[in-house]
C-alpha positions in Angstrom: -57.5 -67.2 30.5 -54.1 -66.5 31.7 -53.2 -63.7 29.3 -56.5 -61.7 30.3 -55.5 -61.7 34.0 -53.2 -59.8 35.9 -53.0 -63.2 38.5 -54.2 -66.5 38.5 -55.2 -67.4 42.8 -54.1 -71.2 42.6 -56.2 -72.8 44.9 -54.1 -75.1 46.2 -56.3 -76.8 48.9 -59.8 -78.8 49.4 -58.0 -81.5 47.2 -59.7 -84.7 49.3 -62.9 -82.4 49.7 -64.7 -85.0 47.4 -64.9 -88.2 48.8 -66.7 -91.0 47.1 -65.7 -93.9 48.0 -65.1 -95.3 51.7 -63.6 -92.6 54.4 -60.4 -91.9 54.0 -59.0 -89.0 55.6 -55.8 -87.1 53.5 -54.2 -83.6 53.9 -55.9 -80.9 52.7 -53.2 -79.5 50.7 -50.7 -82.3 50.2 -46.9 -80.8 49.1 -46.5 -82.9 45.9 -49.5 -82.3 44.3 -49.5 -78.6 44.8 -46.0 -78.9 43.6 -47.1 -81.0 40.5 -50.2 -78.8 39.6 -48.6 -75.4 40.0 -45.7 -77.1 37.6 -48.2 -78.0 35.4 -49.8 -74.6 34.9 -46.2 -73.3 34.2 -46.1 -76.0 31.3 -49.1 -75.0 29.9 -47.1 -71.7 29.0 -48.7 -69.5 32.1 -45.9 -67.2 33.4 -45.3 -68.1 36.3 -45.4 -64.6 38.1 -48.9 -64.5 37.2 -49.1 -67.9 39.8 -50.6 -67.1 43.1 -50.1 -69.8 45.7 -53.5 -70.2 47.2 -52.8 -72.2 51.1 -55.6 -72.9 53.1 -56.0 -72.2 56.9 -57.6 -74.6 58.1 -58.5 -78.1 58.0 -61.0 -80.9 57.9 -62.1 -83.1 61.1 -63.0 -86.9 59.3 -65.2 -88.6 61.8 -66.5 -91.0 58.4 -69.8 -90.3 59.0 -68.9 -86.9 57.3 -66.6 -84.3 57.7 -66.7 -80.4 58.0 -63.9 -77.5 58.1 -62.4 -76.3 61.3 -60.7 -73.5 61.3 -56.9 -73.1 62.2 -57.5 -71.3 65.9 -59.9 -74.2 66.5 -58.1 -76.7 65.4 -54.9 -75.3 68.2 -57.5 -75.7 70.3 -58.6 -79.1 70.0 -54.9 -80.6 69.4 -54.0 -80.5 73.5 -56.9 -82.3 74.0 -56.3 -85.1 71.0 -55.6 -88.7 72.2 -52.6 -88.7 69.7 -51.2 -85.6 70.4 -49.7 -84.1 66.9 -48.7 -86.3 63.9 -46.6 -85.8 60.8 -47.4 -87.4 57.5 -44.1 -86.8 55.7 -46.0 -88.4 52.0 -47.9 -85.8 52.3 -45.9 -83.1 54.3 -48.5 -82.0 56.6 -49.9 -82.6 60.4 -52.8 -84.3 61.9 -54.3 -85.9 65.3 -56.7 -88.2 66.1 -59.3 -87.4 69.0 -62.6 -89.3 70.0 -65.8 -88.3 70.6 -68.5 -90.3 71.7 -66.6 -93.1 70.9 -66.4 -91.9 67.3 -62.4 -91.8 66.4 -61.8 -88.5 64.3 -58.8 -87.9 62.1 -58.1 -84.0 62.0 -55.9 -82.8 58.9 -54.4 -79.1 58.5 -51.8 -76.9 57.8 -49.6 -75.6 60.3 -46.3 -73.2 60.2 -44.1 -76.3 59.3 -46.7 -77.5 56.8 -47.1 -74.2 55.4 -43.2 -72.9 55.5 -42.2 -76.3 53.3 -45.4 -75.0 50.3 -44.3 -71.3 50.8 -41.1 -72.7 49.7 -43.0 -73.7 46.1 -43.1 -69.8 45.3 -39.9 -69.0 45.3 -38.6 -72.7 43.4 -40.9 -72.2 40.7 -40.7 -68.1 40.9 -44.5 -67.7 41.4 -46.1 -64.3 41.4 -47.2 -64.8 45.2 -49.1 -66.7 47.8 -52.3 -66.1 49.5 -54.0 -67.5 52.3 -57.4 -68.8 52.6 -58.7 -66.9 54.7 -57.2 -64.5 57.5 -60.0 -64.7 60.4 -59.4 -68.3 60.9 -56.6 -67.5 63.1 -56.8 -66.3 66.6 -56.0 -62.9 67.4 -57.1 -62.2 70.6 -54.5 -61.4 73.3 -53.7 -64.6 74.8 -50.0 -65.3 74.7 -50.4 -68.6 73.1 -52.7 -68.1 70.8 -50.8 -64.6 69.5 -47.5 -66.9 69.1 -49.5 -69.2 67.0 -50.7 -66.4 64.7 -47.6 -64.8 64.3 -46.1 -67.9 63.4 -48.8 -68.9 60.8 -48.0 -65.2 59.2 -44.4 -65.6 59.3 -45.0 -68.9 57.5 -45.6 -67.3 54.0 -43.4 -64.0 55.0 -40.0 -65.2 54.6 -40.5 -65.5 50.6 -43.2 -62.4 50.5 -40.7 -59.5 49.5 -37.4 -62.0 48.5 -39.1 -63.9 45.9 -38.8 -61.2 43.7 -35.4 -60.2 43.3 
């Protein structure tokens, strides 16, 4: 498949979307195994400039009962009102909060600039063709100050590799 395309999108996210067993919430898109895939694809002899890093923006919200996306904008939304405030799992290099609603606990797992900076990173080690995003509207652009900061700093998350990568 890889010599008929010009790009391969890597979709390097939804990785604990199937969940069989018991609730257990994970990161969507945890460092090491997009590391390990990506690595894998390269041994399968797919040149690695064909790689496009696909990293998601947003995130799931685990309440066990089931869980559904939330985007990124809604997700900096709910985080000041979390009862944990923001976590760091460094296993799997990405944030999360708890929060409760009608006495349900939820576990809320995403990517953030930090989260995303550290798998941007990925391109440039293994001299990927790219990265991508998945998908641009779940970021706030309207003009309040906070929320424009936090777009700007999900962009510049995946811009400082964008035009140095491939030199």
């Amino acid at each position: 498949m890889a010599k008929s395309c010009d790009f391969l999108y890597v979709k390097a996210y939804d990785m604990q979307l199937e969940m069989w067993d018991e609730c257990f919430a994970k990161a969507n898109a945890p460092y090491h195994q997009t590391l390990s895939g990506l690595s894998n694809y390269i041994k399968l002899g797919v040149d690695p400039k064909k790689l496009i890093l696909g990293l998601p923006w947003y995130g799931y919200d685990y309440p066990c009962e089931h869980f559904y996306e939330v985007e990124y904008k809604q997700i900096m939304q709910m985080l000041p009102r979390s009862i944990t405030g923001r976590y760091w799992d460094d296993n799997y290099k990405s944030p999360y909060f708890v929060y409760k609603d009608k006495d349900v606990y939820h576990e809320v797992w995403y990517d953030d600039p930090e989260s995303l900076s550290l798998k941007s990173s990925i391109v440039k080690k293994l001299k990927l063709g790219g990265v991508g995003a998945w998908f641009g509207n779940s970021l706030n652009y309207s003009e309040n100050p906070t929320a424009a900061m936090q777009t700007e700093d999900m962009w510049k998350a995946l811009c400082p590799i964008r035009l140095k990568w491939r030199t």
